[in-house]
C-alpha atoms as a printed R data frame, in Angstrom:
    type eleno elety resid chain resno       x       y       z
1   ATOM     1    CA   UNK     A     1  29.030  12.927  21.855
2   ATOM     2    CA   UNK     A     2  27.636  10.707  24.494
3   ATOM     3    CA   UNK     A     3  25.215   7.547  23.498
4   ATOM     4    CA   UNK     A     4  22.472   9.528  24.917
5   ATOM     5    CA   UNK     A     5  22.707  12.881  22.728
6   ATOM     6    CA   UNK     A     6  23.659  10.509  20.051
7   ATOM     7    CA   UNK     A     7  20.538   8.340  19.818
8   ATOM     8    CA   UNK     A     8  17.574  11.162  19.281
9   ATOM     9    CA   UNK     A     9  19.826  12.802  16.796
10  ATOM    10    CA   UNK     A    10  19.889   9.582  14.597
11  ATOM    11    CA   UNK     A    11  16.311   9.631  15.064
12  ATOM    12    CA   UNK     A    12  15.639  12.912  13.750
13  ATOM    13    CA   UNK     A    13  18.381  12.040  10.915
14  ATOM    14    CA   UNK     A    14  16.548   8.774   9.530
15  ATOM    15    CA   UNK     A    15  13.059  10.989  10.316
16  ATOM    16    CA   UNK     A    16  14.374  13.286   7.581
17  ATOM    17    CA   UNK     A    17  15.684  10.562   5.223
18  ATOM    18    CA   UNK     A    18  12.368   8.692   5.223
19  ATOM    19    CA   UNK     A    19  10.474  12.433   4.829
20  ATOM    20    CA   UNK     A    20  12.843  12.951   1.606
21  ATOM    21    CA   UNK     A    21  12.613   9.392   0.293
22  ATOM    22    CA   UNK     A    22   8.985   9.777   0.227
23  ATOM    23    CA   UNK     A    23   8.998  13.192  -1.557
24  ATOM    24    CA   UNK     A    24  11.320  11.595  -4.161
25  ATOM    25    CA   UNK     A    25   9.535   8.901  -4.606
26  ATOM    26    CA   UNK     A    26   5.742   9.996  -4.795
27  ATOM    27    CA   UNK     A    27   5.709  10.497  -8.248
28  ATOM    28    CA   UNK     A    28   6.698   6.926  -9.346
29  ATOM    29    CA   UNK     A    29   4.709   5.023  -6.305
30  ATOM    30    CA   UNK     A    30   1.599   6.789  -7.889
31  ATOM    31    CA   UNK     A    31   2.654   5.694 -11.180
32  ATOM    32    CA   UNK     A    32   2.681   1.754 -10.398
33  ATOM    33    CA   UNK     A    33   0.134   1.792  -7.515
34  ATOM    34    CA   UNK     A    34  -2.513   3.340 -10.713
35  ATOM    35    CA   UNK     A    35  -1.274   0.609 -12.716
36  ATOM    36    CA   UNK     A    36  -1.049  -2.333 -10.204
37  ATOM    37    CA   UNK     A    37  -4.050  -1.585  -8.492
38  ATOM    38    CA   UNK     A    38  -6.463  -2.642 -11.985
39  ATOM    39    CA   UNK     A    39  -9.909  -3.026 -10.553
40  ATOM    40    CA   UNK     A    40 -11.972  -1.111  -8.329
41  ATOM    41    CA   UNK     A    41 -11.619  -4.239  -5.934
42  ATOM    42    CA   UNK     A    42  -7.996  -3.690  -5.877
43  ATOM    43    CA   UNK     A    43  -8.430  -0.135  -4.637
44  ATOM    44    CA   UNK     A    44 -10.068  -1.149  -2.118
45  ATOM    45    CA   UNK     A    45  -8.532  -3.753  -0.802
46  ATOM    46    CA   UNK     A    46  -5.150  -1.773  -1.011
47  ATOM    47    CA   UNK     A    47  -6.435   0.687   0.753
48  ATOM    48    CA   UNK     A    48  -7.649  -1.479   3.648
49  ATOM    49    CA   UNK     A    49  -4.497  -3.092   4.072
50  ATOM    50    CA   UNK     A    50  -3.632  -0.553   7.007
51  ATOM    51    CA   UNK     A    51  -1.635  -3.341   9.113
52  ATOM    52    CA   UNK     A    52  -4.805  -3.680  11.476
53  ATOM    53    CA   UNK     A    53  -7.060  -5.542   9.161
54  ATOM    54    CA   UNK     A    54  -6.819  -9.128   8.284
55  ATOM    55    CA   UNK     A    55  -7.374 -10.784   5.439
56  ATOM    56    CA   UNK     A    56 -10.742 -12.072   6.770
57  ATOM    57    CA   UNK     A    57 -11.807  -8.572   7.601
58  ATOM    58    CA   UNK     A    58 -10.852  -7.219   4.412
59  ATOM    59    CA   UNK     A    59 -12.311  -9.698   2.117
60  ATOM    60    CA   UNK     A    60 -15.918  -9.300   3.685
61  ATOM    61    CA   UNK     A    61 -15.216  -5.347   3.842
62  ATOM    62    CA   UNK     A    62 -14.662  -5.598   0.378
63  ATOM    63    CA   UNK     A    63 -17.444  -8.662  -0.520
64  ATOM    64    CA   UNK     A    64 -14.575 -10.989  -1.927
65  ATOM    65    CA   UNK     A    65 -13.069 -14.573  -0.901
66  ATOM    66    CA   UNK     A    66 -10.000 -14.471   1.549
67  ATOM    67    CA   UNK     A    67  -8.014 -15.731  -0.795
68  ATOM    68    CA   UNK     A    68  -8.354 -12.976  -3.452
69  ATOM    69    CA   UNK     A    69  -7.264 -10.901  -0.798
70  ATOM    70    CA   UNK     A    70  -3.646 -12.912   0.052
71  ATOM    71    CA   UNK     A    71  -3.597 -13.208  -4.094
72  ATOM    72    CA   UNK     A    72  -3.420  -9.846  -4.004
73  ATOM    73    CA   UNK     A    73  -1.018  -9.104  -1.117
74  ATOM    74    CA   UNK     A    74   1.338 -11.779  -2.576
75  ATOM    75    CA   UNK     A    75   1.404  -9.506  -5.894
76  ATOM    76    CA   UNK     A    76   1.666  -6.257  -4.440
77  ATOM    77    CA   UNK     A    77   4.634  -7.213  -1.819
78  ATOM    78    CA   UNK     A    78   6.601  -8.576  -5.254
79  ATOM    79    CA   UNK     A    79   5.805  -4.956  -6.297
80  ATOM    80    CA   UNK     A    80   6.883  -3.575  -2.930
81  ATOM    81    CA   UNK     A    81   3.889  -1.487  -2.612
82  ATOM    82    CA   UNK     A    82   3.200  -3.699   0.603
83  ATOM    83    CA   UNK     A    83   4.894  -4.880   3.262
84  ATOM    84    CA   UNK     A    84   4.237  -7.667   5.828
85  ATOM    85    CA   UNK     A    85   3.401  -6.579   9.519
86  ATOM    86    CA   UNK     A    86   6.047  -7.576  11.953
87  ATOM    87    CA   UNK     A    87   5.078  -9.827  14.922
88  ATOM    88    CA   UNK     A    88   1.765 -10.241  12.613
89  ATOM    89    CA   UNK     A    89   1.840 -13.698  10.432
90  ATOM    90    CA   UNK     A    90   0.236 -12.922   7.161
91  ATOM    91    CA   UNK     A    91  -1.017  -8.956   7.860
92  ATOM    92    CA   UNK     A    92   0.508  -6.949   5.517
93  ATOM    93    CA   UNK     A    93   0.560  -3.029   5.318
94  ATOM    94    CA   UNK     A    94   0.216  -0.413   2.387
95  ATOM    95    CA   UNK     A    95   3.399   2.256   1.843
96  ATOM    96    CA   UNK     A    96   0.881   4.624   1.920
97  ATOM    97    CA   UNK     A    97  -2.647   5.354   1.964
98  ATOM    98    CA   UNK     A    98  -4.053   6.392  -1.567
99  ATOM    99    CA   UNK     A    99  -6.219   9.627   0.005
100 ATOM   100    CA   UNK     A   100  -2.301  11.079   1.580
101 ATOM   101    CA   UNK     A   101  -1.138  10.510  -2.211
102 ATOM   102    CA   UNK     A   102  -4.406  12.369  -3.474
103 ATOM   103    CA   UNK     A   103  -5.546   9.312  -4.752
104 ATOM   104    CA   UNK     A   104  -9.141   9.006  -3.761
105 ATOM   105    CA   UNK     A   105  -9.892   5.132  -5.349
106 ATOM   106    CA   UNK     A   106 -11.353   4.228  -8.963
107 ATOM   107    CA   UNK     A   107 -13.082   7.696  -9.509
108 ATOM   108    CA   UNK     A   108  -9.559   8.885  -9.957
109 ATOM   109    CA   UNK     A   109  -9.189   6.888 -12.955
110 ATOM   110    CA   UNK     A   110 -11.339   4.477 -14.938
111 ATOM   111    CA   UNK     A   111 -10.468   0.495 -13.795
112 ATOM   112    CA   UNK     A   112  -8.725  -1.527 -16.204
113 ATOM   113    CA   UNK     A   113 -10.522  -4.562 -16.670
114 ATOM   114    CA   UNK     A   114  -9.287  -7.784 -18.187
115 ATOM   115    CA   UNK     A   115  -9.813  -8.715 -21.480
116 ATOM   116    CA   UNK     A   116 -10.652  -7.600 -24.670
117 ATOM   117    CA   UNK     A   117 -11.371  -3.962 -24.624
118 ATOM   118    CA   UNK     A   118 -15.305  -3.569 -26.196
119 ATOM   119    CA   UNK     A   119 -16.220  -0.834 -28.576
């Protein structure tokens, strides 16, 4: 097999291991993203952090300080639920958006607030 045949075939190949390394992993991605992401904020923001937006543009999307934002992309690429943008300093990028998940934000389930529960 030439270089040339070779090549696309790879392609395809790691195509179809990312495809099944999703699938097998949906289930537990869903599991920490619903517990890392605590606040409706957080939602958001996650779900902003498409690689295109910066943290300026997020944080006034969102009505929060720039550095809540980084805070929180600092926490979630320890978590590995983001990743940083090549070529990009300090643009990260979500593993996936929470609507492809069939996560639809905070009206999926109640935000966890800090604190002392009250009632």
């Amino acid at each position: 097999m030439s270089e040339e045949t070779l090549t696309p075939r790879v392609e395809e190949l790691l195509s179809e291991v990312v495809a099944w390394l999703r699938f097998q992993n949906r289930a537990p991605l869903i599991e920490l993203l619903r517990e890392a992401l605590r606040e409706n904020r957080d939602w958001l923001i996650y779900d902003l952090t498409d690689g295109c937006r910066s943290q300026d543009d997020i944080a006034k999307a969102v009505g929060v300080s720039q550095p809540t934002v980084l805070r929180a992309w600092n926490r979630w690429k320890k978590l590995g639920i983001v990743i940083e943008v090549p070529d990009i300093t300090g643009r990260c990028k979500h593993l996936a958006r929470l609507g492809d998940l069939g996560l639809e934000g905070p009206a999926d389930e109640p935000p966890r607030k800090r604190g002392k529960a009250h009632g």
